[in-house]
LUMGU-868809 format. One record per residue (C-alpha): y, x, z. Coordinates in steps of 0.1 Angstrom, whole numbers, plus 5000, padded with zeros to 4 digits. Example, Ala and Ser with C-alpha at 12.3 -4.5 7.8 and 13.67 -1.06 7.14 Angstrom:
// LUMGU-868809
((4955; 5123; 5078))
((4989; 5137; 5071))
END
This chain:
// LUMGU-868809
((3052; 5868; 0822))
((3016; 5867; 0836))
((2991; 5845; 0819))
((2977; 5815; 0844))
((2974; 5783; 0845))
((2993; 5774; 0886))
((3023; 5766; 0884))
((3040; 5750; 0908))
((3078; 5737; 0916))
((3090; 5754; 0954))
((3117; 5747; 0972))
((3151; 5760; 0957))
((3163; 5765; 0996))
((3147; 5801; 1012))
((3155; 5823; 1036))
((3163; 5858; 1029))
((3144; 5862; 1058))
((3107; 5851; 1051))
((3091; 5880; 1079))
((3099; 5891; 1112))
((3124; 5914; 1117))
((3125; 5949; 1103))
((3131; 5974; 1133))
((3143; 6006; 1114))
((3149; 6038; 1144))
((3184; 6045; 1137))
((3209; 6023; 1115))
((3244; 6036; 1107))
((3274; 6018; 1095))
((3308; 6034; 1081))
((3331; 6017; 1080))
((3355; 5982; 1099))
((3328; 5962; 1111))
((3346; 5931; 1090))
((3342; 5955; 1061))
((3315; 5980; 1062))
((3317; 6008; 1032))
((3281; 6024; 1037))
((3249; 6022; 1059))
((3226; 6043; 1064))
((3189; 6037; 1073))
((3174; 6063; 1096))
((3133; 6070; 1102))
((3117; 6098; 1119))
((3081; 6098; 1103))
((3056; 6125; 1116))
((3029; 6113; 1092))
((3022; 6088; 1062))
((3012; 6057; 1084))
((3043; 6037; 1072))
((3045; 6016; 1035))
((3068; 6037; 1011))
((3078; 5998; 1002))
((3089; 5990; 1037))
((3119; 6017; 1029))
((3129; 5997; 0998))
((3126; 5968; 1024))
((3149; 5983; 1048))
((3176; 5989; 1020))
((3173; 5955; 1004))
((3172; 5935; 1036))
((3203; 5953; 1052))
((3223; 5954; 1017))
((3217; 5914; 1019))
((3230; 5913; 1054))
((3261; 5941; 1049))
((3268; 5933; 1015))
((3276; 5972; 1013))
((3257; 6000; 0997))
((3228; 6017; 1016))
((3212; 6047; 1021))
((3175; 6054; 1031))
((3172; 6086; 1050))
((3131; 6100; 1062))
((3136; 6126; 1086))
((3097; 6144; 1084))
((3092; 6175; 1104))
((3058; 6181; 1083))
((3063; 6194; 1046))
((3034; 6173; 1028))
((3051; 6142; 1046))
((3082; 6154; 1036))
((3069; 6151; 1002))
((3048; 6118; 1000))
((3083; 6101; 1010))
((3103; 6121; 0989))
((3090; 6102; 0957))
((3107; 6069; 0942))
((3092; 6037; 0957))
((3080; 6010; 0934))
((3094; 5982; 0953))
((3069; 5955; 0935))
((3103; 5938; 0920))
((3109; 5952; 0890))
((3141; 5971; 0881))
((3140; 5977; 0919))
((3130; 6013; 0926))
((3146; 6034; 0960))
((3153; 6069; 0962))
((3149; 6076; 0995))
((3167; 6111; 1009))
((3143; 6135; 1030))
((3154; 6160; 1056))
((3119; 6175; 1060))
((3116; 6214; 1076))
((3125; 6233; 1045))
((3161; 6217; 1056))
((3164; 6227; 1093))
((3174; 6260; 1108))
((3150; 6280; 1135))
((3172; 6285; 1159))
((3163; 6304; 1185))
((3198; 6322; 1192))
((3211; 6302; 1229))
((3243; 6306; 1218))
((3237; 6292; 1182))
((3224; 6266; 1197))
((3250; 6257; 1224))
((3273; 6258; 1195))
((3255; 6230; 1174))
((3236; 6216; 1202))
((3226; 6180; 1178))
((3208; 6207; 1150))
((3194; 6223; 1177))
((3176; 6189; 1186))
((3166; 6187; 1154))
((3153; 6223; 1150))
((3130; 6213; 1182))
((3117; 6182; 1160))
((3107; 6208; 1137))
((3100; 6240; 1143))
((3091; 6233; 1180))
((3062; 6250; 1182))
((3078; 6282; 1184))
((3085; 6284; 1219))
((3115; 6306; 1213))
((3132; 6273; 1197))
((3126; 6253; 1225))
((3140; 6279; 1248))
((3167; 6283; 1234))
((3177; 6244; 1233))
((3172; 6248; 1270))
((3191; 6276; 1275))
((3221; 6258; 1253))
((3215; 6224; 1275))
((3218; 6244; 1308))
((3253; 6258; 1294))
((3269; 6230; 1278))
((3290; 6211; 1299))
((3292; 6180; 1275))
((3292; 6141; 1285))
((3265; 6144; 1254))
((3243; 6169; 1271))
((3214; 6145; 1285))
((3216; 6125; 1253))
((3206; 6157; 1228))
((3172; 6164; 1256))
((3165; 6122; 1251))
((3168; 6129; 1212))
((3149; 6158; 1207))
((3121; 6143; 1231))
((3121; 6110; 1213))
((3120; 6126; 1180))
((3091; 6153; 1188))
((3052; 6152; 1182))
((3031; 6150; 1211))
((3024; 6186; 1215))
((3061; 6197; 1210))
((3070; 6172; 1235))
((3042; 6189; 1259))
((3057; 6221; 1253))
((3094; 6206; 1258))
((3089; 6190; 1295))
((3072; 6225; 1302))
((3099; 6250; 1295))
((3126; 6224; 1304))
((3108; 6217; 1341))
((3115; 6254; 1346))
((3153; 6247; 1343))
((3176; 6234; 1368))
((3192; 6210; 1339))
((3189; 6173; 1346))
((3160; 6162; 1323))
((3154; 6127; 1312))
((3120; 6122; 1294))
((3099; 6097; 1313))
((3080; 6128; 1330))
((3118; 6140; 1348))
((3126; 6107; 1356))
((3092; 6106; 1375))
((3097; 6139; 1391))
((3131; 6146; 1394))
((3149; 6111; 1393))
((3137; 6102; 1427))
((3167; 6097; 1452))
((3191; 6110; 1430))
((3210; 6074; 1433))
((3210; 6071; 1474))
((3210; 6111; 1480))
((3233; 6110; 1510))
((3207; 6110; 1534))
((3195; 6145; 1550))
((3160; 6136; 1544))
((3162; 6135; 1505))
((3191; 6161; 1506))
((3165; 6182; 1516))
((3133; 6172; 1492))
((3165; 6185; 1467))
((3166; 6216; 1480))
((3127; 6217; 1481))
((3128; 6210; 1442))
((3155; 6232; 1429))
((3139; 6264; 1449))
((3107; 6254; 1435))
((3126; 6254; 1401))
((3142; 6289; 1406))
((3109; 6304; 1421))
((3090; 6288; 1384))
((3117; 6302; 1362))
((3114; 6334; 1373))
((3077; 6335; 1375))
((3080; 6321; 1339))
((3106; 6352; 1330))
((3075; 6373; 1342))
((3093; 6385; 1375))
((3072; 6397; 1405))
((3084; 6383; 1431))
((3084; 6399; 1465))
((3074; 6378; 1500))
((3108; 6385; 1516))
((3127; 6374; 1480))
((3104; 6342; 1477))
((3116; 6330; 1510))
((3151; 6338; 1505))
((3150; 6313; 1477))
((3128; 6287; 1496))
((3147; 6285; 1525))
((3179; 6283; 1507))
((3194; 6244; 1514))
((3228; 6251; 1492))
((3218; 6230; 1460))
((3251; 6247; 1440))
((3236; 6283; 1453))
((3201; 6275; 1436))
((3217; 6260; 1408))
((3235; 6294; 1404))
((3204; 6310; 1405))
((3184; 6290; 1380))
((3209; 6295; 1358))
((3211; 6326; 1358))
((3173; 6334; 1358))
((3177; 6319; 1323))
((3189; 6354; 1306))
((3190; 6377; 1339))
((3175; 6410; 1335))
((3164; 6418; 1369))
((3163; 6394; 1404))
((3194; 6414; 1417))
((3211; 6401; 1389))
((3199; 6369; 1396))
((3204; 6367; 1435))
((3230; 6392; 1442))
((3265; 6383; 1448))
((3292; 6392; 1473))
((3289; 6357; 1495))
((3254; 6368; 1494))
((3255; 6403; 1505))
((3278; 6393; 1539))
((3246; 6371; 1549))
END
């Protein structure tokens, strides 16, 4: 026991609660709600701004609360932050040290196959957390997201946004404005979500139209196509939003701009 002289009696009735609440990013629970088995704590740290302690806060508050056993999982896309959380934290109580479990980079594919990522679209996400400043990783995610057909689809864009680094998220709105996939960071919703709840009207029918050819004509450009006058106004005066979808999808892999714009409905115009 620690030698001083103040000593006082407190009150035998405390919360388990003393702070304000603890906002971890993700919490998972297995198990009946009336009978949980195991949680799991979830943070995405970038660098070493947060307390180790506040992890063995996490785990001890939430244990108190689920009465279940918990996990503490760091998900660091940088290898010396990987590290500084992968050691035991010294809680401060003793006998009470965490292990927390780190997915840092060393644990995460590069993908950059489109098909390997349209086949594990949620690791793909998580490759663009880490490894998205390879640009091939990013495109490929895109590629995948343009492909899948999955109720999930806009979902793995807002987690691999939210989880990214500034720069990777830069990098991200870039490639994925050049698609004609429905993107939902805060920079889509303020340039593509406009009129996309009351588009009936001919008016923003047509600013659609506008946007997707401007999508097709920046996807190719991107590809490194040169595009010829009378083929640039083919695609801007096209009004059929499924026919420029068609296109921007398949200016995505296409090898040349016939295989991109030719087709038989096409050829009878």
């Amino acid at each position: 026991m620690p030698t001083t002289p103040l000593i006082r009696v407190e009150d035998s009735t405390f919360n388990t609660r003393p702070s304000g609440d603890l906002e971890a990013d993700v919490v998972v629970v297995l198990g009946p709600p009336n009978e949980p088995a195991h949680a799991i704590v979830v943070e995405i740290q970038h660098d070493k701004s947060k307390d180790p302690k506040q992890l063995a806060r996490y785990a001890a508050a939430l244990w108190l609360l689920l009465r279940c056993d918990v996990t503490v999982l760091v998900v660091c896309p940088d290898r010396g932050v990987a590290a500084h959380y992968a050691a035991p934290v010294d809680s401060g109580l003793i006998g009470y040290r965490l292990h927390p479990h780190v997915l840092g980079p060393d644990d995460i594919p590069v993908i950059t196959d489109p098909h390997e990522a349209s086949a594990q679209p949620a690791l793909s996400a998580l490759a663009v957390m880490a490894h998205g400043r390879i640009r091939k990783v990013i495109e490929a995610f895109a590629m995948a997201l343009a492909e899948l057909h999955d109720e999930h689809a806009p979902k793995y864009y807002e987690y691999a946004y939210s989880m990214a680094a500034p720069d990777i998220r830069r990098l991200l709105e870039e490639i994925m404005k050049s698609t004609a996939w429905p993107v939902y960071s805060p920079f889509a919703r303020e340039h593509y979500g406009r009129g996309l709840e009351d588009g009936q009207t001919q008016g923003k029918a047509e600013g659609r139209a506008e946007e997707a050819a401007r999508v097709v004509l920046l996807l190719l450009e991107t590809r490194g196509f040169a595009l010829p006058d009378d083929i640039r106004a083919r695609i801007t005066a096209c009004t059929d939003l499924d026919r420029l979808e068609t296109w921007a999808t398949r200016a995505v892999t296409a090898q040349t701009l016939d295989d991109v714009l030719a087709d038989s409905e096409d050829q009878r115009r």
